[in-house]
TIVEXTI-334886 format. One record per atom (N, C-alpha, C): x, z, y; residue number from 1. Coordinates in Angstrom, 2 decimals, decimal comma. Layout:
<recs>
+---------+---------+---------+-----+
:      xx :      zz :      yy :   k :
+---------+---------+---------+-----+
:       X :       Z :       Y : NUM :
...
+---------+---------+---------+-----+
</recs>
This chain:
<recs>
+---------+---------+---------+-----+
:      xx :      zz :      yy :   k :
+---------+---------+---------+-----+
:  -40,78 :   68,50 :   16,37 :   1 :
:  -40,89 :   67,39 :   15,45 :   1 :
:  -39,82 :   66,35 :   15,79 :   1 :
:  -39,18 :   65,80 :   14,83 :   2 :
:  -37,92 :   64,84 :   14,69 :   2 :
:  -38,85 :   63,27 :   15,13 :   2 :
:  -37,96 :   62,88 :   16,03 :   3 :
:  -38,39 :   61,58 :   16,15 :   3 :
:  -38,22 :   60,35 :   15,13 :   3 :
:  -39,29 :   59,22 :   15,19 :   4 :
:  -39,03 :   58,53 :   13,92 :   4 :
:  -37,74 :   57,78 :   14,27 :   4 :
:  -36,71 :   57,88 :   12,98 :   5 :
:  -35,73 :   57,10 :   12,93 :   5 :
:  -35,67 :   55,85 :   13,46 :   5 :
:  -36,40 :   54,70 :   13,33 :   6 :
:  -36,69 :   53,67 :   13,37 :   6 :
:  -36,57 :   53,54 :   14,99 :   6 :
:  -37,12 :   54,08 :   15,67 :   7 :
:  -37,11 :   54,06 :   17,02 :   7 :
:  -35,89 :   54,53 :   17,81 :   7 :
:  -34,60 :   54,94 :   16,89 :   8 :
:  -33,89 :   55,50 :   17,46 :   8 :
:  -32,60 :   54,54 :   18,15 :   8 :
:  -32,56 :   53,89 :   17,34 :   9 :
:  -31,43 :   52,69 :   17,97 :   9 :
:  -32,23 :   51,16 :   18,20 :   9 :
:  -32,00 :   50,83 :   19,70 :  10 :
:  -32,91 :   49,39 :   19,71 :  10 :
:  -31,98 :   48,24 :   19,46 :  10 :
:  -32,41 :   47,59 :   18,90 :  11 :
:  -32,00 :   45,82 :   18,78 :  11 :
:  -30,92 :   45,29 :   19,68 :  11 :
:  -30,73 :   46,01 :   21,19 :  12 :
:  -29,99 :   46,20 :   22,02 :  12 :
:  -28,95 :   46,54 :   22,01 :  12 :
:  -29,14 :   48,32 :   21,76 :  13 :
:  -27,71 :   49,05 :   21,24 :  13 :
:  -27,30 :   47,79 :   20,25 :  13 :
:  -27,96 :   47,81 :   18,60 :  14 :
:  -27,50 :   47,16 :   17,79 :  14 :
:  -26,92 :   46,00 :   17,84 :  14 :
:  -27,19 :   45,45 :   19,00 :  15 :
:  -26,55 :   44,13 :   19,10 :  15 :
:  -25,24 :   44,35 :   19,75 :  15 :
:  -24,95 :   45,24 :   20,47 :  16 :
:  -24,17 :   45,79 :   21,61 :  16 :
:  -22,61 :   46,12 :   20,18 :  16 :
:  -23,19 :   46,52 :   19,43 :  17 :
:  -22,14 :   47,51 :   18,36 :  17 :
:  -21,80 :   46,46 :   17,37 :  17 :
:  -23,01 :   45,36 :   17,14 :  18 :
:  -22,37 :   44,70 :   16,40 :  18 :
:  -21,37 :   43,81 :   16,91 :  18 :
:  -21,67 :   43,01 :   18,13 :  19 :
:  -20,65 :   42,44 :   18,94 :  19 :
:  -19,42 :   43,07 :   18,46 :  19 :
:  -18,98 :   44,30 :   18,64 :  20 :
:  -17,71 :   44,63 :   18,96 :  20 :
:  -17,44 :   44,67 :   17,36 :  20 :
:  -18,07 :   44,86 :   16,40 :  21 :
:  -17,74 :   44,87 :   14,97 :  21 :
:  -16,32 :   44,21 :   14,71 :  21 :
:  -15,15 :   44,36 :   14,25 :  22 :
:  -14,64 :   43,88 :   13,56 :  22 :
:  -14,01 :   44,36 :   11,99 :  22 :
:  -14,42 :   43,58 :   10,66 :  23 :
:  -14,31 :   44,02 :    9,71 :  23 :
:  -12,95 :   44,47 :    9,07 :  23 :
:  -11,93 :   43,64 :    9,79 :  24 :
:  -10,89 :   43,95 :    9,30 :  24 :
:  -10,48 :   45,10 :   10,06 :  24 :
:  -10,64 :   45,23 :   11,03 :  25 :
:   -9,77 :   46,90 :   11,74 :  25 :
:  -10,72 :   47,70 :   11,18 :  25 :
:  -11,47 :   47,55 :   11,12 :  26 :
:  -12,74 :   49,00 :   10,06 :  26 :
:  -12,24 :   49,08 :    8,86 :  26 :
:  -11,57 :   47,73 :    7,88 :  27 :
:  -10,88 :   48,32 :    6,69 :  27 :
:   -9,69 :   49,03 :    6,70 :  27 :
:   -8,68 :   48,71 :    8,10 :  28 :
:   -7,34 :   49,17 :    8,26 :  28 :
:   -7,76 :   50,93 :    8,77 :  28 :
:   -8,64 :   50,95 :    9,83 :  29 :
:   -8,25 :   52,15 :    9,77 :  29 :
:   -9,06 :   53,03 :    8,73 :  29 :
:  -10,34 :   53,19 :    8,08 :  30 :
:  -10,75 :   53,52 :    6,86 :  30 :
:   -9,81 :   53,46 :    5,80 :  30 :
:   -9,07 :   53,05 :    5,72 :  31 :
:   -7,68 :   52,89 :    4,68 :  31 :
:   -6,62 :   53,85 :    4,95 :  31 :
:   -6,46 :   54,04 :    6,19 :  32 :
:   -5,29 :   54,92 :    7,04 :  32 :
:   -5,93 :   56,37 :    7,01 :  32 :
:   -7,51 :   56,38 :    7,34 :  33 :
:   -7,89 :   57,64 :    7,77 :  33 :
:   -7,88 :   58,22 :    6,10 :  33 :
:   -8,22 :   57,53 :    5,08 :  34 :
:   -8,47 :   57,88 :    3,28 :  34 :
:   -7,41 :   58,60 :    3,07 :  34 :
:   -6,22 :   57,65 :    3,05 :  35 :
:   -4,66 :   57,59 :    2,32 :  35 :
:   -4,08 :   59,29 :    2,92 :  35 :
:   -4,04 :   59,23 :    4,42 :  36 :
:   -3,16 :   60,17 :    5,40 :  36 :
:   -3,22 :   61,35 :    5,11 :  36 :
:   -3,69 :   61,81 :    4,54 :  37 :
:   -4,07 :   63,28 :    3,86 :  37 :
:   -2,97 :   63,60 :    2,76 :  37 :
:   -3,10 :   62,60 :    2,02 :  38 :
:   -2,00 :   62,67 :    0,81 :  38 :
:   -1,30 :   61,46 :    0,47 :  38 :
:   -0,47 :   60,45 :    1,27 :  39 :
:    0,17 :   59,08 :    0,67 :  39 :
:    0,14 :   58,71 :   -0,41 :  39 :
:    0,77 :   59,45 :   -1,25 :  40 :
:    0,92 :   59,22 :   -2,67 :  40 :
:   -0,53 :   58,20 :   -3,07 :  40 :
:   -1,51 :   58,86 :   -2,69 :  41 :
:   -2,77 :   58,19 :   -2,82 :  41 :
:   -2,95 :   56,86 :   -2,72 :  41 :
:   -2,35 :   56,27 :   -1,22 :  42 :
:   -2,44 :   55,41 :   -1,05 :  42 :
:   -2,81 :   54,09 :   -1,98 :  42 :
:   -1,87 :   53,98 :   -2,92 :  43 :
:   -2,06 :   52,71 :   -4,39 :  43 :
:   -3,57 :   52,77 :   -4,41 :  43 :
:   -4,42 :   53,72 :   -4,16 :  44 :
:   -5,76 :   54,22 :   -4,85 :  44 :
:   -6,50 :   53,29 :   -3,97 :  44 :
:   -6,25 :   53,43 :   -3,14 :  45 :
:   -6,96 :   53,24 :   -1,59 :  45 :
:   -6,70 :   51,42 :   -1,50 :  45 :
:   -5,51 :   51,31 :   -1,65 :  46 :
:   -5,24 :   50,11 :   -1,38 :  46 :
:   -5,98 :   48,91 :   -2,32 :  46 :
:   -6,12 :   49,27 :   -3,91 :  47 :
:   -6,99 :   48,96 :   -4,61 :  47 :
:   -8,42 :   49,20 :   -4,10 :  47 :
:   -9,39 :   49,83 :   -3,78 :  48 :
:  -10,16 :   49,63 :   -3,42 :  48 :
:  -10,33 :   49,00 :   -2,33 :  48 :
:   -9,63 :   48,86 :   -1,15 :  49 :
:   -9,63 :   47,73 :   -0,49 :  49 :
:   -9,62 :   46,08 :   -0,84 :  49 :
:   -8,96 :   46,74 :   -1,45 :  50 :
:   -8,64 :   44,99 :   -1,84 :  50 :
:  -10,21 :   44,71 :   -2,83 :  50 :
:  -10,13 :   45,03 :   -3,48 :  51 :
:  -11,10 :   45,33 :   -4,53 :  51 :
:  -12,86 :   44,92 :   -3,80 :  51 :
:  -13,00 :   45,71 :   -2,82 :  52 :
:  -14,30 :   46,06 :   -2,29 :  52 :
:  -14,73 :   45,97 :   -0,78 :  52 :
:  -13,32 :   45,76 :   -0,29 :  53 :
:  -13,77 :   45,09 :    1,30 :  53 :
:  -12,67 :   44,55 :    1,89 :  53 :
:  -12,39 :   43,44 :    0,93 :  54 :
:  -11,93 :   42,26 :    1,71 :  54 :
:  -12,53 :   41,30 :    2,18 :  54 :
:  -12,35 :   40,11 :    2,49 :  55 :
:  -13,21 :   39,16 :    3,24 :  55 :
:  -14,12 :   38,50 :    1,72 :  55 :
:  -13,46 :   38,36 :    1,06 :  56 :
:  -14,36 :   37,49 :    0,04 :  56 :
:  -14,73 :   38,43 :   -1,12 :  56 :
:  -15,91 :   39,37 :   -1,30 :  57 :
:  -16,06 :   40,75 :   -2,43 :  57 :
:  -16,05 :   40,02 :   -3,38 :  57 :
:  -15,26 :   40,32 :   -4,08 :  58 :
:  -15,86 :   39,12 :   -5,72 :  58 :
:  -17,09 :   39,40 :   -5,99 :  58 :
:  -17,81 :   40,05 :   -6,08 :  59 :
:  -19,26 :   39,96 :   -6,82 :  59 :
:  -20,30 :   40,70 :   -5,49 :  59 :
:  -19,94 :   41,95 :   -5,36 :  60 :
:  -21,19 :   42,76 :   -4,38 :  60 :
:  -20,30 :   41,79 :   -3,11 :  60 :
:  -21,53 :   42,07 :   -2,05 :  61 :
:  -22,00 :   41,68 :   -0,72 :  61 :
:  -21,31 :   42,68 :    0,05 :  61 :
:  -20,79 :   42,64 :    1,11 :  62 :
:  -20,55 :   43,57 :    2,09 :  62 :
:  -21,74 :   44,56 :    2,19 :  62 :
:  -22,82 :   44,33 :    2,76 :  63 :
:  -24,30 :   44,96 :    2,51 :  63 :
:  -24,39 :   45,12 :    1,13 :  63 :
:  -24,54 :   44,86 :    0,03 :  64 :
:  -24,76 :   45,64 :   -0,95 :  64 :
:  -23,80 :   46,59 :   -1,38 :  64 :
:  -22,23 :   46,37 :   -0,99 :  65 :
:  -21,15 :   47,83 :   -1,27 :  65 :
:  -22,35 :   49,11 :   -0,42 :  65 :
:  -22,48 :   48,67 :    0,84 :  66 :
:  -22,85 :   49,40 :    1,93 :  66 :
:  -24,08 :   50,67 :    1,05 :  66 :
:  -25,11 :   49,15 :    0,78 :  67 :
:  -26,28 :   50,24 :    0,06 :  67 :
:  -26,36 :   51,10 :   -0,82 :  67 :
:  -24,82 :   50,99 :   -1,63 :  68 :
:  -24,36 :   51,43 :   -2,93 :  68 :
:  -23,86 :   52,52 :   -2,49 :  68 :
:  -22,78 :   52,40 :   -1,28 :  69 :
:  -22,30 :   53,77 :   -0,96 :  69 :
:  -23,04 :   54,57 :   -0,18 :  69 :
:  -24,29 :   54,50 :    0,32 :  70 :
:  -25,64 :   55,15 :    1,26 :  70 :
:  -26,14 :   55,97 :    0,25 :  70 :
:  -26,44 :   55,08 :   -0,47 :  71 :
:  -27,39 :   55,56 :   -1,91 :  71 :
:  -26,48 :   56,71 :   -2,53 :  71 :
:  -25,50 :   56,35 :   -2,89 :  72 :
:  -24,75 :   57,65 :   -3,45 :  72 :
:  -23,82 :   58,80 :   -2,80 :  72 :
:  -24,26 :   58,51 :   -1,77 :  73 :
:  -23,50 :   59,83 :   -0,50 :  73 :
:  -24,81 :   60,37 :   -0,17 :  73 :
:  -26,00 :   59,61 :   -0,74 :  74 :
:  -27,26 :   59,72 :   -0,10 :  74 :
:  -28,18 :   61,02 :   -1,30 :  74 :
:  -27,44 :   60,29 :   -2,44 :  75 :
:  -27,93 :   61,54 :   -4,00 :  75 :
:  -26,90 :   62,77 :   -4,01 :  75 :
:  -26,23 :   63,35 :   -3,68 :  76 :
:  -25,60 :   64,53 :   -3,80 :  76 :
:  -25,06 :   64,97 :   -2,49 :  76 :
:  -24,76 :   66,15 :   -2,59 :  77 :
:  -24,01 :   67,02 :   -1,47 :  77 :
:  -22,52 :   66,82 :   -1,02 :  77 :
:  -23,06 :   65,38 :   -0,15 :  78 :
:  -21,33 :   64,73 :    0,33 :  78 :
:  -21,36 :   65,03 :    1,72 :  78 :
:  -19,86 :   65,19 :    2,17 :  79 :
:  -20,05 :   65,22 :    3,69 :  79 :
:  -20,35 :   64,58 :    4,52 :  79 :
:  -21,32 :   65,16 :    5,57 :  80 :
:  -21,68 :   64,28 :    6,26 :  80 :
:  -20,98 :   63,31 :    7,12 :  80 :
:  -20,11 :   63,36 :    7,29 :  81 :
:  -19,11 :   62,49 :    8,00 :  81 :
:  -18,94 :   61,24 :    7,00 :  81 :
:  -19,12 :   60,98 :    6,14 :  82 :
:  -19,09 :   60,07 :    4,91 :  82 :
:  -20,03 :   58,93 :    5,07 :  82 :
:  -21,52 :   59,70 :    5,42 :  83 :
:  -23,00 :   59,51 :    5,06 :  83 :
:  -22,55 :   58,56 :    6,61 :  83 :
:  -22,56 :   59,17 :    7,73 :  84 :
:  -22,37 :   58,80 :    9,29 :  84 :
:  -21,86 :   57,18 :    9,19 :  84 :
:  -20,36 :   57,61 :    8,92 :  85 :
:  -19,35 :   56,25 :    8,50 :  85 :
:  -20,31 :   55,25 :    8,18 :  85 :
:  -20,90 :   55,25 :    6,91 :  86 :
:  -21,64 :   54,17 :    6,09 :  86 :
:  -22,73 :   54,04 :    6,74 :  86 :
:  -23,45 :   54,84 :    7,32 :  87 :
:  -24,67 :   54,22 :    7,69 :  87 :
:  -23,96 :   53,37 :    9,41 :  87 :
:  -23,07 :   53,78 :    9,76 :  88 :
:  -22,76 :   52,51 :   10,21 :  88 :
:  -22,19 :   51,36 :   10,02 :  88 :
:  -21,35 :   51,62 :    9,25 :  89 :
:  -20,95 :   50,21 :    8,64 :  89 :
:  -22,15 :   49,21 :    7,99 :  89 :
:  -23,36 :   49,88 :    6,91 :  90 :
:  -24,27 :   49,22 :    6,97 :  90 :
:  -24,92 :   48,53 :    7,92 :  90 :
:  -25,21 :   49,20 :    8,79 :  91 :
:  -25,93 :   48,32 :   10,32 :  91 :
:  -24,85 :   47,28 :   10,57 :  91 :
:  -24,05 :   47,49 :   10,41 :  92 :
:  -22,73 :   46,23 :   11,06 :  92 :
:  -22,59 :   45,47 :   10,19 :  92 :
:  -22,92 :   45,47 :    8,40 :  93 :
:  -22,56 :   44,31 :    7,55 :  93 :
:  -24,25 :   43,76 :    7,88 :  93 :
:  -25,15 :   44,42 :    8,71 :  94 :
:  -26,52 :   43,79 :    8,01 :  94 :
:  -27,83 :   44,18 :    7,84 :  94 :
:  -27,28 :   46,07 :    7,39 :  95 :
:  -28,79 :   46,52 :    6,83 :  95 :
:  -29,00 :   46,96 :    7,82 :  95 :
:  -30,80 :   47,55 :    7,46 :  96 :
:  -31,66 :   47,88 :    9,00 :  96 :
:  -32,03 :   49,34 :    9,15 :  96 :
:  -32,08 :   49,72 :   10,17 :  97 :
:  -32,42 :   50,67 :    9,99 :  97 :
:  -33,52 :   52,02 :    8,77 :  97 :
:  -34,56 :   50,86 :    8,54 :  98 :
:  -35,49 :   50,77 :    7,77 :  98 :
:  -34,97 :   50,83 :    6,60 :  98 :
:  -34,51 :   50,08 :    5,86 :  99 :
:  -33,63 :   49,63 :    4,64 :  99 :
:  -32,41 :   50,78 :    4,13 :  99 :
:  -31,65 :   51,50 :    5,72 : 100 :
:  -31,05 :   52,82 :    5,22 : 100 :
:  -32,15 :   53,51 :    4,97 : 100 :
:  -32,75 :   53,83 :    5,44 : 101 :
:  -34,17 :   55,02 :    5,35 : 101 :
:  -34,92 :   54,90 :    3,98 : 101 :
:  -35,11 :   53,76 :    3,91 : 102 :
:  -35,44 :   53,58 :    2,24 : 102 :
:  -34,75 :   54,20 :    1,14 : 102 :
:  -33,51 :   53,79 :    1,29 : 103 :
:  -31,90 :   54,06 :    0,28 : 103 :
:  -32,41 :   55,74 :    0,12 : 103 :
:  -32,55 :   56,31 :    1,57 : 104 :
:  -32,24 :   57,70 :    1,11 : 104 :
:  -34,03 :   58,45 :    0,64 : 104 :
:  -34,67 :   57,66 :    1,07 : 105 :
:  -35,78 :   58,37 :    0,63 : 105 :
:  -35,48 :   57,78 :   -0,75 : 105 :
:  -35,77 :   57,04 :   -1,40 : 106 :
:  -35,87 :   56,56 :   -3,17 : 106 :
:  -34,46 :   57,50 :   -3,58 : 106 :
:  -33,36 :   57,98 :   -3,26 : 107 :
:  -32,42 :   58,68 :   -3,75 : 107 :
:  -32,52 :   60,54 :   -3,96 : 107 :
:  -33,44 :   60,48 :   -2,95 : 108 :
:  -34,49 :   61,91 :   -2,49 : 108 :
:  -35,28 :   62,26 :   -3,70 : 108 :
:  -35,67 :   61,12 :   -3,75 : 109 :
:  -36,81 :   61,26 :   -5,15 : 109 :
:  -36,20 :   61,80 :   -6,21 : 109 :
:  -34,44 :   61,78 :   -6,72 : 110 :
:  -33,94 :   62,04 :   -7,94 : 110 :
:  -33,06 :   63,39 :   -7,72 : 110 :
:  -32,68 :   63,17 :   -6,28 : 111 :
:  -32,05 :   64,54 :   -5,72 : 111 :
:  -32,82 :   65,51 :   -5,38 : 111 :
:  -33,83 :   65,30 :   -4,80 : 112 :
:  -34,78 :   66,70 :   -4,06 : 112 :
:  -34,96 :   66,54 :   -2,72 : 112 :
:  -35,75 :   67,36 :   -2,11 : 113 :
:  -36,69 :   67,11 :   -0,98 : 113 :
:  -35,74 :   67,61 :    0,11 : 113 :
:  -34,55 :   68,67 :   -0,12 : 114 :
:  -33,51 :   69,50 :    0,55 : 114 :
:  -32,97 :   68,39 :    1,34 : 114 :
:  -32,10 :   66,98 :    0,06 : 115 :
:  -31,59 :   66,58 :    0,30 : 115 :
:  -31,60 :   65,33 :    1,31 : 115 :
:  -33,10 :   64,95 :    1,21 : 116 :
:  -33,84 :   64,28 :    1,74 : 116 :
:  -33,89 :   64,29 :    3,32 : 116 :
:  -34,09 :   65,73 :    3,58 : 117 :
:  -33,86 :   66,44 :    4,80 : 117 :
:  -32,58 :   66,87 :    5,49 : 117 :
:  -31,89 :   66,90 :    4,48 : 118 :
:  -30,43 :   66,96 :    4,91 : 118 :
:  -29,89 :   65,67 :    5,34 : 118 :
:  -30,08 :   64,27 :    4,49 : 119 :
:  -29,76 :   62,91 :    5,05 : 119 :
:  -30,50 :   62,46 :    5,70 : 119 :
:  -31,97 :   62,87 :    6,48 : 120 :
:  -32,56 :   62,46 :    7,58 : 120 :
:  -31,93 :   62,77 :    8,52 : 120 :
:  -31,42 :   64,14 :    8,62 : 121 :
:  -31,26 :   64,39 :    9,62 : 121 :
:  -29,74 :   64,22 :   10,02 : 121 :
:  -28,56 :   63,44 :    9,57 : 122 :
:  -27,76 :   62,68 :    9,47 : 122 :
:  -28,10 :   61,30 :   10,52 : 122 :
:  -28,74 :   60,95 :    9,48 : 123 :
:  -29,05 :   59,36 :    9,73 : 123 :
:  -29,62 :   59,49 :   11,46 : 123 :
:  -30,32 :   60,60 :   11,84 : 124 :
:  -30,75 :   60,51 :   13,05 : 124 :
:  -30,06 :   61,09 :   13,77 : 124 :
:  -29,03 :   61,97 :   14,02 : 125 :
:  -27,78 :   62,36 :   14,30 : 125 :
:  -26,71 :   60,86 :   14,60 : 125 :
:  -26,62 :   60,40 :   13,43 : 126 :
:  -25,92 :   59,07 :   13,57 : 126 :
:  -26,32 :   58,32 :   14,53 : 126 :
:  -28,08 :   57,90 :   14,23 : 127 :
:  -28,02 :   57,09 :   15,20 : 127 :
:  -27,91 :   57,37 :   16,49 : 127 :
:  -28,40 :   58,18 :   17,18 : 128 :
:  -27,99 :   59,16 :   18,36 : 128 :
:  -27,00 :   58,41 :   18,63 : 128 :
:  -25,96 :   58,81 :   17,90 : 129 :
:  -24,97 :   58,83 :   18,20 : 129 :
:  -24,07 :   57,57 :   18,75 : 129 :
:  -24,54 :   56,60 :   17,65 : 130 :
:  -24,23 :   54,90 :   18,24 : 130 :
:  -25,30 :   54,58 :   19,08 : 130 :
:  -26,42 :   55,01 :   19,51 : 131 :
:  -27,04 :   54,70 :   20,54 : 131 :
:  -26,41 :   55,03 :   22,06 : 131 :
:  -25,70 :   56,30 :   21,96 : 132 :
:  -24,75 :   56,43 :   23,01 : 132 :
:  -23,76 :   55,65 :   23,32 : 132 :
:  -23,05 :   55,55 :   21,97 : 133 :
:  -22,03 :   54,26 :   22,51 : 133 :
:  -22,25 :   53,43 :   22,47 : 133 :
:  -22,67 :   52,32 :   22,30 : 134 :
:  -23,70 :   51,00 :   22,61 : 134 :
:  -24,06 :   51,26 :   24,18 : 134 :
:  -24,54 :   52,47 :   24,41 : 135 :
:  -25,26 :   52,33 :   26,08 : 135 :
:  -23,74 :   52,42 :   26,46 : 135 :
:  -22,77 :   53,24 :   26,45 : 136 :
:  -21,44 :   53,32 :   26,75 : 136 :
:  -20,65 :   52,30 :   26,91 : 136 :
:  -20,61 :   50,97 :   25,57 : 137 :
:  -20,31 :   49,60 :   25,74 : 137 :
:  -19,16 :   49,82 :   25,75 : 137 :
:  -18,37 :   48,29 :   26,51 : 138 :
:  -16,88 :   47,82 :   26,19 : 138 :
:  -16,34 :   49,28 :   24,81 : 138 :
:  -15,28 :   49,37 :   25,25 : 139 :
:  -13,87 :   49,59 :   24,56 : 139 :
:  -14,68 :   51,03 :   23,78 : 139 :
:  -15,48 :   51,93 :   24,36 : 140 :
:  -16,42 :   52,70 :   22,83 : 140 :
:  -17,62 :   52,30 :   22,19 : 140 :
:  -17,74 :   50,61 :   22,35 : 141 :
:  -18,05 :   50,46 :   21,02 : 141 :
:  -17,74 :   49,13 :   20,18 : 141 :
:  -15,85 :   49,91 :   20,50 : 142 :
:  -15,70 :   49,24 :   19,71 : 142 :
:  -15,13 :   49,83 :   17,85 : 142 :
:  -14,90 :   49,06 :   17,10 : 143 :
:  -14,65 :   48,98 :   15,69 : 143 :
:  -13,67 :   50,32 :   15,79 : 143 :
:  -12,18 :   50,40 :   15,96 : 144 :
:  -11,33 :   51,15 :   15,99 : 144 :
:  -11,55 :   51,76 :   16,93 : 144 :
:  -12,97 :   52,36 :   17,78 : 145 :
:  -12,98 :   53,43 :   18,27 : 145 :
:  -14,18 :   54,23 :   17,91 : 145 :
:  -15,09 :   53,79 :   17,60 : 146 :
:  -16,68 :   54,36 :   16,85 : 146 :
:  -16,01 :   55,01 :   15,39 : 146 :
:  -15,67 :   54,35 :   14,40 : 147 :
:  -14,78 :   54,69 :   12,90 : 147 :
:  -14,11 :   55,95 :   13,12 : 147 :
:  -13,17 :   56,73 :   14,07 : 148 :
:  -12,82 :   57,94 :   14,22 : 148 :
:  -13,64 :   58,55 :   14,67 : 148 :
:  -14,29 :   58,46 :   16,09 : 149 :
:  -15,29 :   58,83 :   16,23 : 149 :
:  -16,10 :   59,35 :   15,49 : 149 :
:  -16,71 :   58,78 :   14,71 : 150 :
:  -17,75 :   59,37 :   14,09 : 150 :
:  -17,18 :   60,10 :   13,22 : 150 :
:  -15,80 :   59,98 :   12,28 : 151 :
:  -15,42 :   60,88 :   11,18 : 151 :
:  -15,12 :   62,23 :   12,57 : 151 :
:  -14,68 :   62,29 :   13,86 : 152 :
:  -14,54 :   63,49 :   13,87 : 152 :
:  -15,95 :   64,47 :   14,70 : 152 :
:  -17,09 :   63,34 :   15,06 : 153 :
:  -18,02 :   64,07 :   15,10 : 153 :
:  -18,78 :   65,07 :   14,28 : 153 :
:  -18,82 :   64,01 :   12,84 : 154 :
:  -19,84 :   64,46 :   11,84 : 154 :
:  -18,67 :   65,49 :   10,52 : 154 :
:  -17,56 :   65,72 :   10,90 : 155 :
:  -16,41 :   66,30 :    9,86 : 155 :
:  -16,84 :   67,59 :   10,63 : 155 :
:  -16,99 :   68,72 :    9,35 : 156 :
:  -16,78 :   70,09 :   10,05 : 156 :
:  -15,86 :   70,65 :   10,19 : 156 :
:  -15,54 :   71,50 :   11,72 : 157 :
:  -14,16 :   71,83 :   12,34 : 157 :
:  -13,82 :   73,29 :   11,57 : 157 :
:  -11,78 :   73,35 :   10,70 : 158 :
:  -11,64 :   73,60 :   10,28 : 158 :
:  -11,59 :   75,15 :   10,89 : 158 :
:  -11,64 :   76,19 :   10,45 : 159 :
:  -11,53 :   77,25 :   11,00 : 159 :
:  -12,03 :   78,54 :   10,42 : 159 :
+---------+---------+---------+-----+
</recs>
């Protein structure tokens, strides 16, 4: 039996990860890691930056981009390395553990019970995962080192 989510990262870790948070190197390299695949892209990328996580969002909240992109990495068959990313960046603009867990159960409801189970067991994978680095501290957990991190934990190896 899977342990309850909720219990998986304490107030501790979380405080530990948010400390080291910084928003702007999480947009630079999320921008770098998007674009690098194909440049050309870049214009794409750079608009949505600007657009959706700069310091001042014109309309959504840092936390509400967050819940928006949980919720919809959360309704279909996205990679998990995606799902990982955001559910930490959520904890770092704000939301709670609880509050991701919500997102994906009410998104479960329209996707299916598969999927449900497929982003639980993400989300508790994830947290694992920043619970390690949080106990780990200084320089892994920080912003520009958790953000690769996790894309190359939760990315499946090509082969």
């Amino acid at each position: 039996m899977n342990p309850d989510v909720r219990s998986m990262l304490t107030e501790t870790q979380l405080g530990v990860l948010r400390g080291s948070y910084r928003r702007g190197v999480m947009h630079m390299i999320a921008t770098k890691i998007v674009a690098a695949p194909y440049p050309p892209a870049s214009g794409l990328v750079d608009f949505a930056a600007e657009r959706f996580y700069n310091e001042a969002p014109p309309i959504l909240t840092h936390a509400d981009r967050e819940r928006c992109l949980i919720a919809l990495f959360a309704s279909g068959r996205r990679p998990a390395f995606a799902m990982a990313v955001h559910v930490y960046w959520g904890l770092m603009e704000g939301l709670t553990v609880d509050e991701i867990a919500e997102i994906i159960s009410l998104s479960a409801l329209y996707a299916g019970l598969d999927v449900l189970t497929d982003n639980n067991r993400t989300l508790g994978d994830t947290l694992k995962f920043l619970a390690k680095t949080a106990d780990a501290g200084g320089e892994a957990a920080q912003s520009q080192v958790v953000l690769p991190a996790l894309v190359a934990a939760f990315r499946p190896s090509a082969g």
